[in-house]
C-alpha positions as CSV (number, residue, x, y, z in Angstrom):
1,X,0.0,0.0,0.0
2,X,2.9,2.7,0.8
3,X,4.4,1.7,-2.2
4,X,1.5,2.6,-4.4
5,X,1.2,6.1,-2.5
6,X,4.6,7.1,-2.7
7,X,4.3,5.8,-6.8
8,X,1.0,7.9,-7.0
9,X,2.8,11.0,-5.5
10,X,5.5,10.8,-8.2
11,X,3.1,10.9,-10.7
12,X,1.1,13.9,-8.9
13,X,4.3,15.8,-8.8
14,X,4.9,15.3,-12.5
15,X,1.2,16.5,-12.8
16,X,1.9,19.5,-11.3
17,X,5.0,20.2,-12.4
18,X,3.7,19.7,-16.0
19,X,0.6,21.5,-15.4
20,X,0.3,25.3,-14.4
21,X,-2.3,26.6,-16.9
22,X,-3.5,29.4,-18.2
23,X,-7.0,30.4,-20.1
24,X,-5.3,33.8,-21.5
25,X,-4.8,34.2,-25.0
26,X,-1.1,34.9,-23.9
27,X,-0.6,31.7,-23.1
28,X,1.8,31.2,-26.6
29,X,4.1,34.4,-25.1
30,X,4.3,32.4,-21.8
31,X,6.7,29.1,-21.4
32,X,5.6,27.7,-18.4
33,X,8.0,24.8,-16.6
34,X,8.2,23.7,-13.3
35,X,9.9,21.0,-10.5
36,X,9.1,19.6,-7.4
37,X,11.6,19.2,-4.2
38,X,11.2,17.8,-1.0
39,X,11.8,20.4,1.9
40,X,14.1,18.6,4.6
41,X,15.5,20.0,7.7
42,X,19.3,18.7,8.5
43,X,21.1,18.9,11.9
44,X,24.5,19.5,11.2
45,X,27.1,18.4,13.3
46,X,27.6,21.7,15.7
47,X,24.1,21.4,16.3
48,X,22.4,23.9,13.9
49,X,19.4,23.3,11.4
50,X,19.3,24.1,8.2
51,X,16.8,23.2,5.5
52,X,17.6,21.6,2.2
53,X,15.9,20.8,-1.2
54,X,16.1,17.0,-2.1
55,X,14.7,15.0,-5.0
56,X,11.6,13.7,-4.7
57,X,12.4,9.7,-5.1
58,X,11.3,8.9,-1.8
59,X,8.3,10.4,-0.2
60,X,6.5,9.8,2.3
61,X,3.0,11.1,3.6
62,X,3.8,14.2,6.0
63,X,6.8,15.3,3.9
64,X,6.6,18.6,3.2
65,X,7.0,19.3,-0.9
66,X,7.9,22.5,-2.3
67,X,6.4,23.3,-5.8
68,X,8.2,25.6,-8.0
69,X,6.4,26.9,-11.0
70,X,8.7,28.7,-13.6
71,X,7.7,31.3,-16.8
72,X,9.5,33.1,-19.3
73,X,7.8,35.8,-21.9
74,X,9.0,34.2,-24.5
75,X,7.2,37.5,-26.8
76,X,8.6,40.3,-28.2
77,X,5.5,41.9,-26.2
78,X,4.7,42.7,-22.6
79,X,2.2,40.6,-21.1
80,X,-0.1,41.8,-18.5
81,X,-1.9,40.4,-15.9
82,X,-1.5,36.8,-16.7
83,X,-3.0,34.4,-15.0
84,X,-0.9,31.4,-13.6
85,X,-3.6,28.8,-12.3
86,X,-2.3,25.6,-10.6
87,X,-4.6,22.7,-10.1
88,X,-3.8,21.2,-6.2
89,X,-4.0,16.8,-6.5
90,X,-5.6,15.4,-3.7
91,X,-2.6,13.2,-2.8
92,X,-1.2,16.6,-1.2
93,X,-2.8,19.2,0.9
94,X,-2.2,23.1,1.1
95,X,0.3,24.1,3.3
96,X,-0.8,26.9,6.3
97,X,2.6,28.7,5.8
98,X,1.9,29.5,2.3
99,X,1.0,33.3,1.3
100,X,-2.0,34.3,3.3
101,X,-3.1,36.3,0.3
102,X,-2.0,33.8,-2.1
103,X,-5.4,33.6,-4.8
104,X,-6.6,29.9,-4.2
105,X,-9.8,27.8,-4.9
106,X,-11.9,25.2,-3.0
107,X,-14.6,24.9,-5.7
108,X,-12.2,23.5,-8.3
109,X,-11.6,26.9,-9.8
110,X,-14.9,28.4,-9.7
111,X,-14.3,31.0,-6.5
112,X,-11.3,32.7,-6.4
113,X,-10.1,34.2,-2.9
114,X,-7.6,34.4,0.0
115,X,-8.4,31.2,1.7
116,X,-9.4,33.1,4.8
117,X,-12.1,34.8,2.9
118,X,-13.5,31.4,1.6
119,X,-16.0,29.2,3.0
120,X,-17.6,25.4,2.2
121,X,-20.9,23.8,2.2
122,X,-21.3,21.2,4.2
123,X,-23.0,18.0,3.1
124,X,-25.9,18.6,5.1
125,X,-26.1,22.4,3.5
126,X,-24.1,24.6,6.6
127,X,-21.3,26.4,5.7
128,X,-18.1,27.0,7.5
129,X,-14.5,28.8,6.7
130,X,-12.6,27.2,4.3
131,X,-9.6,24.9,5.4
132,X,-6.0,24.3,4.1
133,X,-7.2,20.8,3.3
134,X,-10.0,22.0,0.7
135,X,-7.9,24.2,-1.4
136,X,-8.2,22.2,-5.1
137,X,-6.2,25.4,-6.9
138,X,-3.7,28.2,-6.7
139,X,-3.4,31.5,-9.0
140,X,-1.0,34.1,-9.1
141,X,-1.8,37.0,-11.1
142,X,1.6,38.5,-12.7
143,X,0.8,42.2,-12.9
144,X,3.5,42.9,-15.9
145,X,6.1,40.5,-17.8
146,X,8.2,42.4,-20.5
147,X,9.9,40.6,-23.4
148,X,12.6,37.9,-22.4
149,X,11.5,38.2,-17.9
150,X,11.6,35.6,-16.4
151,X,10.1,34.6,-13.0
152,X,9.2,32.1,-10.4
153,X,6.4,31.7,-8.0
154,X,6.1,29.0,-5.5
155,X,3.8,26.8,-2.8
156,X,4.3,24.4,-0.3
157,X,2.4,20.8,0.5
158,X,2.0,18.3,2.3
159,X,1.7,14.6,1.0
160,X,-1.6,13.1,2.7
C-alpha cells in the first residue's frame, strides 16, 4: 500500500510540475515549466538546522513538498496580468505557511479568494471557513512580464 502512494505522489508531482495553466490568450508568449523538491531539515554536526531541497524519489506522507512553478515571456511583447492557475491533487494538501493572500480555490476553480475569505458547504447544506485541506487550486496573477522576464512563483504541501 505505501508503495502505491509514494508511486501515485510521483506521478502527482509530474502532474503539477507539468501542469500550471493558463485560459489567457497569452498563453503562446508564456513558457511555463516547473519542479518539485522535497523540503528537509538537516542537523549539522555543531548542532544547527538548516533546510535543504532534495529529490523527490522517496516520499512519504507528512513530507513537506515544495512546488516551483517557472515562466519566461518568450514574446517580443509585454504581457499583463496573466493568470498562472495551478490545479492542487488530492494526494497533497495546502500548506498553512503559504502566502495568506495567495489567490486559491476550493470549488475547483470556480471561486477565487484568500483562503481566509473562503468558505464550504457542508453536506448537510451549513457552511463553515474554508480549510487548508480543501484548497483544489492556486493562481498568481503576474501584474507585468516584459519581453525575455523571467520569473518564479512558488507553494508548499504536504503529502496526505
Amino acid at each position: 500500500m505505501k508503495t502505491g502512494r509514494i508511486f501515485g505522489i510521483f506521478a502527482v508531482a509530474a502532474a503539477l510540475v507539468s501542469s500550471p495553466v493558463s485560459a489567457q490568450a497569452e498563453q503562446q508568449a508564456m513558457v511555463i515549466s516547473g519542479d518539485v523538491k522535497v523540503v528537509k531539515t538537516v542537523t549539522a554536526d555543531d548542532g544547527t538546522e538548516q533546510t535543504e531541497l532534495a529529490d523527490t524519489s522517496v516520499v512519504v506522507p507528512g513530507d513537506k513538498l515544495l512546488f516551483r512553478n517557472n515562466y519566461r515571456n518568450q514574446s517580443t511583447e509585454p504581457v499583463e496580468n496573466f493568470k498562472l492557475t495551478n490545479p492542487l491533487s488530492s494526494a497533497v494538501v495546502f500548506a498553512e505557511d503559504n502566502d495568506p493572500a495567495l489567490e486559491v480555490s476550493v470549488d475547483g476553480g470556480s471561486t477565487w479568494a484568500a483562503l481566509a475569505e473562503l468558505t464550504v458547504t457542508n453536506e448537510d447544506g451549513t457552511t463553515r471557513a474554508a480549510q487548508a485541506g480543501d484548497v483544489t487550486h492556486l493562481r498568481w496573477t503576474l501584474k507585468m512580464i516584459q519581453p525575455g522576464e523571467t520569473g518564479q512563483v512558488t507553494f508548499n504541501a504536504f503529502v496526505r
